[in-house]
VEXDREN-2710 file (C-alpha; in Angstrom, 1 decimal):
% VEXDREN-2710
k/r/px/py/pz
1/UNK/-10.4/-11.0/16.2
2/UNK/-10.1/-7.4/16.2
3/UNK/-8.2/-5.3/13.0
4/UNK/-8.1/-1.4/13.4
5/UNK/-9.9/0.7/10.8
6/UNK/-6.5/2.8/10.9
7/UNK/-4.3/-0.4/10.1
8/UNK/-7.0/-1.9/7.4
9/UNK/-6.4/1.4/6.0
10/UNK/-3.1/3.2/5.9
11/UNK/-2.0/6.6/4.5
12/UNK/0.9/5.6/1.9
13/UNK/2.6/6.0/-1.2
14/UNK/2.4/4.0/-4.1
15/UNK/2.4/1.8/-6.2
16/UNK/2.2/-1.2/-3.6
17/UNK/1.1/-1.9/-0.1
18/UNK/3.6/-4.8/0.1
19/UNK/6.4/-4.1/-2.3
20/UNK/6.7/-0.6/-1.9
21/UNK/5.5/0.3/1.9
22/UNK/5.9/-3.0/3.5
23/UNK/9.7/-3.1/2.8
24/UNK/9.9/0.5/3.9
25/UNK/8.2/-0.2/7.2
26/UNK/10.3/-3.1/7.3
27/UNK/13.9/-1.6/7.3
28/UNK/12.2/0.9/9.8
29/UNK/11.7/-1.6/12.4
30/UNK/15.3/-2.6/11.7
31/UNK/16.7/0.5/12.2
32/UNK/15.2/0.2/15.3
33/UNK/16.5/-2.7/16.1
34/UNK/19.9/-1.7/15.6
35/UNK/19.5/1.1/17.6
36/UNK/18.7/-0.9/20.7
37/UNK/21.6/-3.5/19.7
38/UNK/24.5/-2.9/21.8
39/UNK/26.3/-3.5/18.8
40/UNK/28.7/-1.0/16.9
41/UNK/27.9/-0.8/13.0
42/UNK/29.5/0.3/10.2
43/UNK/27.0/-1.3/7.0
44/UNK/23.8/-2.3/5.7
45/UNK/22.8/-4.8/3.3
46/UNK/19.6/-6.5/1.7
47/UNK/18.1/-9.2/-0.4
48/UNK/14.8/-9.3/-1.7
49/UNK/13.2/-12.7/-2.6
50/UNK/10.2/-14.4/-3.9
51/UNK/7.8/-11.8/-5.2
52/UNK/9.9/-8.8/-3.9
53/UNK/12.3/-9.9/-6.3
54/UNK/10.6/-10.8/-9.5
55/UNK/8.5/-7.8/-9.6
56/UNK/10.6/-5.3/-7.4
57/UNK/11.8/-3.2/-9.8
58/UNK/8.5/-2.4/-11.5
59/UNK/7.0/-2.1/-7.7
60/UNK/10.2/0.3/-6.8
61/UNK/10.8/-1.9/-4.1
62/UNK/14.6/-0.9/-4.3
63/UNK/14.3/2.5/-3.9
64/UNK/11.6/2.0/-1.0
65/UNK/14.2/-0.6/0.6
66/UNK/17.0/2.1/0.4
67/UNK/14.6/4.9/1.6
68/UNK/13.7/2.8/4.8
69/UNK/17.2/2.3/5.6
70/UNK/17.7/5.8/5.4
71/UNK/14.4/6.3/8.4
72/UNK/11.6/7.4/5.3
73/UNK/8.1/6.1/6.8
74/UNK/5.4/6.1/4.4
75/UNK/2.7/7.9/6.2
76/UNK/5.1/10.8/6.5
77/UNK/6.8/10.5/3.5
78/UNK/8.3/13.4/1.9
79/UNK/9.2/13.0/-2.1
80/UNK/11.3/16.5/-1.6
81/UNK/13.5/14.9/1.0
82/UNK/13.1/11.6/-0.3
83/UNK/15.3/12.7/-3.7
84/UNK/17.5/14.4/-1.9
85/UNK/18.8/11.6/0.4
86/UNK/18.8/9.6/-3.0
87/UNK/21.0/11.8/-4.6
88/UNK/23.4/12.1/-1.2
89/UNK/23.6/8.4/-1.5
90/UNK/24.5/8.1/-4.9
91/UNK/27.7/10.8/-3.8
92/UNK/28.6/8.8/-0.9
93/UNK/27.5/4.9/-0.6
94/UNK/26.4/5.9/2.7
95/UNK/23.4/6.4/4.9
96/UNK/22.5/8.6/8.0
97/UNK/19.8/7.4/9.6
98/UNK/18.9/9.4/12.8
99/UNK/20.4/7.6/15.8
100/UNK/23.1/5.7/14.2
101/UNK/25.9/5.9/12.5
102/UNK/26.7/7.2/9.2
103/UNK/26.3/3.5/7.4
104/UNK/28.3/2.1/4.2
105/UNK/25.5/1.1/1.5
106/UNK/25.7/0.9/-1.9
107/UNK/22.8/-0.3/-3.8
108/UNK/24.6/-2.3/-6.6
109/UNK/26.8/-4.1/-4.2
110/UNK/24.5/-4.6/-1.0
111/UNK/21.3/-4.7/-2.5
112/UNK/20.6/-8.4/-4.0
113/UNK/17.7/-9.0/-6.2
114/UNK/17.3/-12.9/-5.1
115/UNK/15.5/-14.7/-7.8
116/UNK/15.9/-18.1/-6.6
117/UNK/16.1/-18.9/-3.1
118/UNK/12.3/-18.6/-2.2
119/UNK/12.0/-17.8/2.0
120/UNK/9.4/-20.1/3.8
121/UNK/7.4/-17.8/5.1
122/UNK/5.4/-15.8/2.5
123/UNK/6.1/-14.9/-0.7
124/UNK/7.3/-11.1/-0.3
125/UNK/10.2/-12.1/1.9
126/UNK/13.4/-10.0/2.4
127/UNK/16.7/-10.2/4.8
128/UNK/18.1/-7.0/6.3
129/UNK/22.0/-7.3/7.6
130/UNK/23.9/-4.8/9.3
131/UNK/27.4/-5.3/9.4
132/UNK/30.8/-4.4/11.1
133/UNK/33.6/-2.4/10.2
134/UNK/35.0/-5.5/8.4
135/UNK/31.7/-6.3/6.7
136/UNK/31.0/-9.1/8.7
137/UNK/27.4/-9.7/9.6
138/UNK/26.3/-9.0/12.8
139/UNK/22.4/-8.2/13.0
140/UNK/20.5/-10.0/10.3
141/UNK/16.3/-10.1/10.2
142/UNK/13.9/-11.9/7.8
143/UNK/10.7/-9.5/7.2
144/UNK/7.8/-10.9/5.3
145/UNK/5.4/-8.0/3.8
146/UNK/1.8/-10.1/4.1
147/UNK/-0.1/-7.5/2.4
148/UNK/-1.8/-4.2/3.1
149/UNK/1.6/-3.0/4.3
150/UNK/1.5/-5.1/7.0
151/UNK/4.8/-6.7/8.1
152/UNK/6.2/-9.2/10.3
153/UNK/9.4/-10.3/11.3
154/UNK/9.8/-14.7/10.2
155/UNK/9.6/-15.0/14.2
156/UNK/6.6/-12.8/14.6
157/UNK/4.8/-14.9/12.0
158/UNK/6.1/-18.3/13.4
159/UNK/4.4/-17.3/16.8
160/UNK/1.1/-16.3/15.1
161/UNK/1.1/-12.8/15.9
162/UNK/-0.5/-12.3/11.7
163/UNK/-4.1/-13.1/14.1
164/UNK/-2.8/-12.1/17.6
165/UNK/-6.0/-11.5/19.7
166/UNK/-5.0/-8.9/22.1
167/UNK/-7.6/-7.5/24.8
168/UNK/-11.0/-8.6/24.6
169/UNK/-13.4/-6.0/22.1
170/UNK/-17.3/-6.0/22.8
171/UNK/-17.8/-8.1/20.0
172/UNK/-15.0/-10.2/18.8
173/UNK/-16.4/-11.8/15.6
174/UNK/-14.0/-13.8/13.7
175/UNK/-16.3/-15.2/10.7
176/UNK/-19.5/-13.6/8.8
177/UNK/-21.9/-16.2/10.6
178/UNK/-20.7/-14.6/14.2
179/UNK/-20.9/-11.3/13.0
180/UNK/-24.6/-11.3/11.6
181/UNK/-25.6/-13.5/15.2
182/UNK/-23.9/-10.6/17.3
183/UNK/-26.0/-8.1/15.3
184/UNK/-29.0/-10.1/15.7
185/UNK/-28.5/-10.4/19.5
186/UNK/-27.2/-6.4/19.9
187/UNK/-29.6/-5.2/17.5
188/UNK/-26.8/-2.9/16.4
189/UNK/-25.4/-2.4/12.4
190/UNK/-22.2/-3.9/11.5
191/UNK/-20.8/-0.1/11.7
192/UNK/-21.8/-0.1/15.3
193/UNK/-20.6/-3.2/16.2
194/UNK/-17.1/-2.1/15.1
195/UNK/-17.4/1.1/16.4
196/UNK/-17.7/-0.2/19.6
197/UNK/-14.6/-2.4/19.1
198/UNK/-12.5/0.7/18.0
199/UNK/-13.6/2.9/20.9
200/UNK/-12.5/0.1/23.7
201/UNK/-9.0/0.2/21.6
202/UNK/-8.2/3.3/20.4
203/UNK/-11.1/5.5/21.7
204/UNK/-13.7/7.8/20.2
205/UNK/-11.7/10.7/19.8
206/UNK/-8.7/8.7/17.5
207/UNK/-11.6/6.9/15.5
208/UNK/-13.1/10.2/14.5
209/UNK/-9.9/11.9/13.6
210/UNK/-8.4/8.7/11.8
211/UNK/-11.5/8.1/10.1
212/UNK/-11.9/11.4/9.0
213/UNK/-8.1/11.8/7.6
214/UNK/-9.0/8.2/5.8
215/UNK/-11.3/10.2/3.9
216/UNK/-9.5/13.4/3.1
217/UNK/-6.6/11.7/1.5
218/UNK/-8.7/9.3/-0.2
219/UNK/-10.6/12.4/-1.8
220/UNK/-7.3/14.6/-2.1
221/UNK/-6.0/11.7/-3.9
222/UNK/-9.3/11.1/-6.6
223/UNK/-9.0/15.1/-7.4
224/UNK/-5.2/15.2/-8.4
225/UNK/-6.0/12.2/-10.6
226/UNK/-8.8/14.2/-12.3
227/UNK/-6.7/16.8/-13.5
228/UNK/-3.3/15.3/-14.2
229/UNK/-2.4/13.6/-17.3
230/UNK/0.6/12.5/-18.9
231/UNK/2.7/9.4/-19.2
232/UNK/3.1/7.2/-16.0
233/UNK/6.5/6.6/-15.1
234/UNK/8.0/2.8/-15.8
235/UNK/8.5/2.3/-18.9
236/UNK/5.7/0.8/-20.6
237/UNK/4.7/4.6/-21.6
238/UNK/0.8/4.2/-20.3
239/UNK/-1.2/7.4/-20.4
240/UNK/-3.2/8.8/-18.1
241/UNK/-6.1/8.4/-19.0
242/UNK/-8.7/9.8/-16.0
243/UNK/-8.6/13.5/-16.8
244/UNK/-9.5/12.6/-20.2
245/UNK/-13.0/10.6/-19.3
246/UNK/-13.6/13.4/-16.5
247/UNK/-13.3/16.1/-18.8
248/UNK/-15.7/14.4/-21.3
249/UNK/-18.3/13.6/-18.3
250/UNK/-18.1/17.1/-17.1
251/UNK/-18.6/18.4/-20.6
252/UNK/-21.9/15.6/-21.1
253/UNK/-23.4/16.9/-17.7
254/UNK/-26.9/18.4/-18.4
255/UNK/-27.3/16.9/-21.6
256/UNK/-31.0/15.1/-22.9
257/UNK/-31.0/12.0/-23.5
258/UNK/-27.6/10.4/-22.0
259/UNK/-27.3/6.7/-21.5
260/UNK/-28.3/5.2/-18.3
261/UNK/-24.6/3.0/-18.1
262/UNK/-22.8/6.5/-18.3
263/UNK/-23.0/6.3/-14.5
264/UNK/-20.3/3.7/-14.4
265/UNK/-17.8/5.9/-16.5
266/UNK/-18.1/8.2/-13.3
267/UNK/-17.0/5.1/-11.2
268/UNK/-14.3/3.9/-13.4
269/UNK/-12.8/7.4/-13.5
270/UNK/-12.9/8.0/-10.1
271/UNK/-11.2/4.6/-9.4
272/UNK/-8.7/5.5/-12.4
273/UNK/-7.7/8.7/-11.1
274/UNK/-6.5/7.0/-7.8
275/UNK/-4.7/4.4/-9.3
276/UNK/-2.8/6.6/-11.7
277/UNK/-1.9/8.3/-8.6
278/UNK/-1.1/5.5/-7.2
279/UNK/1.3/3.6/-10.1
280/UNK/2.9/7.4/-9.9
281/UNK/4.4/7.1/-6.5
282/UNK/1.8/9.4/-5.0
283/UNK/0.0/9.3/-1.5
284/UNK/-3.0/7.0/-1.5
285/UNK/-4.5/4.9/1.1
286/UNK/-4.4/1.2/2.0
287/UNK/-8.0/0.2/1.0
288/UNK/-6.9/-2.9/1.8
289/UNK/-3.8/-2.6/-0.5
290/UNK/-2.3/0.2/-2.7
291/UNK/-3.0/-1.9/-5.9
292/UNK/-6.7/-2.3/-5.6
293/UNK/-7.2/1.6/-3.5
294/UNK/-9.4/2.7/-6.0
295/UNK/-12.2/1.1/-5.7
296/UNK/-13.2/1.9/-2.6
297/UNK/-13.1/5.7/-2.7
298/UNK/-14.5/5.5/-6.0
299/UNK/-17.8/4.1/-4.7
300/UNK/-17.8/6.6/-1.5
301/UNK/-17.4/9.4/-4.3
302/UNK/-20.0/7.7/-6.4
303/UNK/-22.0/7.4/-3.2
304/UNK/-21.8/11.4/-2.6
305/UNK/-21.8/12.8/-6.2
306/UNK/-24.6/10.8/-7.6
307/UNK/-26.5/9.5/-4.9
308/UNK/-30.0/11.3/-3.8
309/UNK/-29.8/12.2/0.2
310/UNK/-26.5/11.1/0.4
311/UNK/-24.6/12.6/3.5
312/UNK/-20.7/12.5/4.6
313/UNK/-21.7/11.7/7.9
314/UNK/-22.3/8.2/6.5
315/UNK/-18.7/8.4/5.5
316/UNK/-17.6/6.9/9.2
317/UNK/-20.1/4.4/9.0
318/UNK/-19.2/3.1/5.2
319/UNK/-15.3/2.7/6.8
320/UNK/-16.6/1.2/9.5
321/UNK/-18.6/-1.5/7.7
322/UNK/-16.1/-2.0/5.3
323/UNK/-13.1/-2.1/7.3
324/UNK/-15.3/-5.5/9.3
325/UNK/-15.7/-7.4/6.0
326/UNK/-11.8/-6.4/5.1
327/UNK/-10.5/-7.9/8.6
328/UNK/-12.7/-10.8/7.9
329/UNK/-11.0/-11.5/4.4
330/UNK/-7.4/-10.7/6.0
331/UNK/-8.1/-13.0/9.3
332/UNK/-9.5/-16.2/7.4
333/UNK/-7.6/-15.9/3.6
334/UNK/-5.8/-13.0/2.7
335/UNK/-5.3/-9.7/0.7
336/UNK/-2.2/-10.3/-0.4
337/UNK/-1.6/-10.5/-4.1
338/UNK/1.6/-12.3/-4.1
339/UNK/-0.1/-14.9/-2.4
340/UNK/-3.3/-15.3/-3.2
341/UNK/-3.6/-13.1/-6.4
342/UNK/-5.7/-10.1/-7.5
343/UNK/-9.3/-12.0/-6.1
344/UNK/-7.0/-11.1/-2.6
345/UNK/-6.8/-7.2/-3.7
346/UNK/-9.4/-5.7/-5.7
347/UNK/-12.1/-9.0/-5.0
348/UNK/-11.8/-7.7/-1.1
349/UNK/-12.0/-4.1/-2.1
350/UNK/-14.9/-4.9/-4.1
351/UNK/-16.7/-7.0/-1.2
352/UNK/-15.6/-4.2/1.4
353/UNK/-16.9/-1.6/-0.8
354/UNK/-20.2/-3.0/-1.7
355/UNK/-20.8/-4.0/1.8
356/UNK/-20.0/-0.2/2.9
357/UNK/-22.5/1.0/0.5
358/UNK/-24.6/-1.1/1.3
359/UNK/-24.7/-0.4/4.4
360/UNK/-25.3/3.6/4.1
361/UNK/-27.7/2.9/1.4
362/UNK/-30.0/1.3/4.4
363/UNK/-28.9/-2.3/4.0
364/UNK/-29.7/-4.9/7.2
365/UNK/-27.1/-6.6/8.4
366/UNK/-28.0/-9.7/6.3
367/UNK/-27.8/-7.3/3.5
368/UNK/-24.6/-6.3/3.6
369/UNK/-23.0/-9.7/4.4
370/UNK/-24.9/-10.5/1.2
371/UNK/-23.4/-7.1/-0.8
372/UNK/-20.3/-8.5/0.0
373/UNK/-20.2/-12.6/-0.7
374/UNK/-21.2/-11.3/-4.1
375/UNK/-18.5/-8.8/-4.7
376/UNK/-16.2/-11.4/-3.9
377/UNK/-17.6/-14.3/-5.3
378/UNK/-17.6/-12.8/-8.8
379/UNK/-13.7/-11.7/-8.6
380/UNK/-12.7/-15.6/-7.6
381/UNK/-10.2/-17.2/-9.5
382/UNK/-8.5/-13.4/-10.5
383/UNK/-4.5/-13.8/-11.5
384/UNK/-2.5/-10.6/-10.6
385/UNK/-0.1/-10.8/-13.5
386/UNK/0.9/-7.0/-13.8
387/UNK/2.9/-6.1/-17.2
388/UNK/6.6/-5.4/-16.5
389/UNK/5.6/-5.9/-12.8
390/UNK/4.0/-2.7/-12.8
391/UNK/0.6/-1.6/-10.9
392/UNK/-0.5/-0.1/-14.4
393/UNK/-1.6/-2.9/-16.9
394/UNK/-4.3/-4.6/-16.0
395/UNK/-4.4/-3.1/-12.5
396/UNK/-6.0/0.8/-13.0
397/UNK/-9.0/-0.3/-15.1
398/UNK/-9.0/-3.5/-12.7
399/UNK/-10.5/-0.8/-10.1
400/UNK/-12.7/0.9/-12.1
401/UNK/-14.6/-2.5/-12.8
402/UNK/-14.0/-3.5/-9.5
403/UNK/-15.8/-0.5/-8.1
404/UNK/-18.9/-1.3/-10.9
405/UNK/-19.2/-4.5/-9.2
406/UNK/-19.1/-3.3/-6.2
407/UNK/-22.0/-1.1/-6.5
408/UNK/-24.3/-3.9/-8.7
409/UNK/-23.5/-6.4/-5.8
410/UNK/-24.8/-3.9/-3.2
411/UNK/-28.1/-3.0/-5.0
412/UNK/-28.5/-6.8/-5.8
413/UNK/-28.6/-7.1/-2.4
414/UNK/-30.5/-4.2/-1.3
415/UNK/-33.1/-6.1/-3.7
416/UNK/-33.3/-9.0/-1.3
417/UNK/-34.0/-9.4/2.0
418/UNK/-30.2/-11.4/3.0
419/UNK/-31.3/-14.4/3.0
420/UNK/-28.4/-16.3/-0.5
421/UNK/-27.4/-19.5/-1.1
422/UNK/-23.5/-19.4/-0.8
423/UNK/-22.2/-17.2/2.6
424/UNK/-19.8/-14.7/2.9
425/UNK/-17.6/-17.1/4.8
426/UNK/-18.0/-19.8/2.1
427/UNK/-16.9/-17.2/-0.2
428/UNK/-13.6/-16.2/1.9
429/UNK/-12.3/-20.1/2.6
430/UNK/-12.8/-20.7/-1.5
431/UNK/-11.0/-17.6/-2.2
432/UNK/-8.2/-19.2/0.0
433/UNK/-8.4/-22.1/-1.3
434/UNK/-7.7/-21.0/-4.7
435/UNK/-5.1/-18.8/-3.8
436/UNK/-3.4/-21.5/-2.7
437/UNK/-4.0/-23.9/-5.4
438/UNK/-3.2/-20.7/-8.1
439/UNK/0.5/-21.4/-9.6
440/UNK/3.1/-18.8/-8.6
441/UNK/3.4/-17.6/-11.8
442/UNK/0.1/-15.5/-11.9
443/UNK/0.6/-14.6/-8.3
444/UNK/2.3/-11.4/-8.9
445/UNK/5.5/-12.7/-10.3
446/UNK/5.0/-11.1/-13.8
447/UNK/5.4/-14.5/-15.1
448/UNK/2.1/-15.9/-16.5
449/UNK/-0.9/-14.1/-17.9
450/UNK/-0.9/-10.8/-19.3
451/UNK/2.6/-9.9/-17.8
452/UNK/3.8/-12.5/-20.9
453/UNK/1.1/-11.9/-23.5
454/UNK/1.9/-8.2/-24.0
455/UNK/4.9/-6.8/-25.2
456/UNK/6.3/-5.1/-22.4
457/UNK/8.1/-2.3/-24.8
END
């Protein structure tokens, strides 16, 4: 089993991995198809179901639909351009995406919210249609976003291709188990291990530059949330709140006698200021989706801010490390919230986070395996029941505890010498199996938990 560090983590926009990027990449693809269809085409259309549906508007999964169809990617995403083809469409109920025709579409006829016809495959499914000059149907495709941005077509899945081996890495570890016996027989870290796999894939050169970008918007994205503040857009008129913390922090700093637990207001804010960034629209990365990104640059900040001898040349080795537990999780459950809810976001950002730290804080590999069953055993059971079906409420605190955890799982571990009673892979097949037996309503539908205990205006 072998899952890229550079497709584990993606450079997007917010506020969601698979409501907001997924269906973006999706109409992509489509567009793509169409251009190789020897067919001539005159319309688009679309229809969002399950998940995408109940909670698209709050996840601005319409205007990521209609963006897609227009040829917006979200690495390369421009907000500038991105208004502008908005506003052209609102002027002509038509779309120009490059290599095709100029392309009827107007969002209140041909794009469907479809709350009740549920597709098979996953539960953020959408159809894409392009149609003739008559409006007849001509190219149709079911997409299912499976989290992390990630998307496959309803044939692509039926074939398998969510675990599609491809060639052979130097060590192709599929559970935790395999992974600590391929350390013990290398001798090499978990970081090393995967840096071998990424090198016979995508080569040293594309590892170092991917990695390193990782980073930069990562950081890029925890200093514009230090310094913004305001209302976040939505509705539910939540403040920003990270500027605020970070300004009182900054102002404590050098102070006698300052409480030891300070130390997670510095994680919390720096997990805060990504998710406001995030529930924003702004760029943030994949870590292993958009709604539970902060938590693991918060605890590579915490790492280098706070930590004595720390070094960003660990930086590369705390991706690496995480980015194994995170294709782990994703291979043998999920980290999708819509299907397994929020212990499938932020309870594998947590794991992959404490196992990264624990990793550059000198951890074995029985260690880290151990930093990161306990992350994720103490986030089992989490709903994902966003209010209004927005990544705001309880979502950008979510991370800041998420990241705390993170870190107290890792020096819990650091404490031992590996050797626990429940294993990481234990941990990954009970997180699946209660995603699965978790009712649909607190699997981001917005219709159980806190998304219908709090007012939502």
């Amino acid at each position: 089993m072998f899952l890229s560090i550079l497709d584990m983590f993606k450079v997007g926009i917010g506020p969601s991995s698979s409501h907001t990027m997924g269906p973006m990449v999706a109409a992509a693809r489509f567009l793509d198809m169409m251009r190789a269809s020897p067919f001539e085409f005159s319309g688009l259309r679309a229809s969002l179901h399950g998940s995408l549906a109940f909670t698209g508007v709050g996840h601005a999964t319409d205007r990521a639909t209609i963006l897609g169809l227009a040829g917006f990617l979200p690495d390369t995403y421009d907000d500038t351009k991105a208004e502008a083809a908005l506003l052209e469409l609102g002027k002509t109920h038509h779309l120009q995406p490059a290599g095709l025709p100029s392309l009827r579409f107007d969002p209140k006829q041909d794009l469907i919210f479809d709350y009740d016809t549920a597709l098979p495959g996953h539960a953020n499914g959408m159809i894409l249609m392009a149609t003739d000059a008559q409006g007849d149907v001509i190219l149709q495709q079911v997409f299912y976003s499976i989290g992390g941005g990630f998307v496959l077509t309803e044939q692509e899945l039926d074939a398998g291709q969510a675990t599609e081996e491809g060639a052979p890495v130097p060590f192709p570890f599929k559970t935790a188990q395999e992974m600590l016996q391929m350390a013990r027989s290398s001798g090499k870290t978990i970081a090393e291990m995967k840096r071998a796999n990424e090198i016979s894939r995508t080569g040293a050169d594309r590892l170092k530059t991917g990695s390193a970008r990782i980073w930069q918007v990562m950081n890029d994205c925890i200093d514009r949330g230090l310094v913004r503040d305001g209302i976040l857009p939505g509705g539910l008129n939540v403040r920003r709140r990270a500027k605020g913390i970070y300004d009182q922090l900054q102002a404590e700093r050098g102070m006698n006698l300052i409480a030891p637990h300070t130390i997670n207001d510095w994680m919390s804010v720096y997990a805060m200021a990504v998710n406001e960034e995030n529930a924003a629209g702004g760029q943030v990365v994949t870590a292993p989706t958009n709604g539970a990104a902060g938590v693991l640059p918060a605890v590579i900040r915490y790492y280098l801010d706070h930590v004595p001898s720390a070094s960003e040349n660990h930086i590369e080795d705390f991706l690496l490390t995480a980015a194994a537990i995170g294709g782990l999780v994703k291979y043998n459950a999920s980290i999708s919230g819509a299907e397994a809810g929020c212990q499938a976001e932020v309870g594998s950002a947590s794991a992959m986070a404490a196992a990264g730290f624990c990793a550059v804080m000198g951890g074995s590999p029985e260690q880290v395996e151990n930093a990161a069953e306990i992350a994720l055993e103490h986030h089992l059971g989490m709903t994902c029941d966003p209010v209004k079906g927005l990544v705001q409420v309880p979502c950008i605190e979510r991370n800041g505890l998420g990241a705390i955890k993170a870190v107290s799982a890792a020096s819990l571990a650091l404490r031992g010498d590996g050797q626990h009673f429940v294993s990481l892979d234990v941990a990954i097949e009970t997180m699946r199996q209660t995603g699965a037996d978790m009712h649909e309503k607190y699997k981001e539908t917005s219709l159980g938990g806190l998304a219908v205990n709090v007012p939502n205006c």
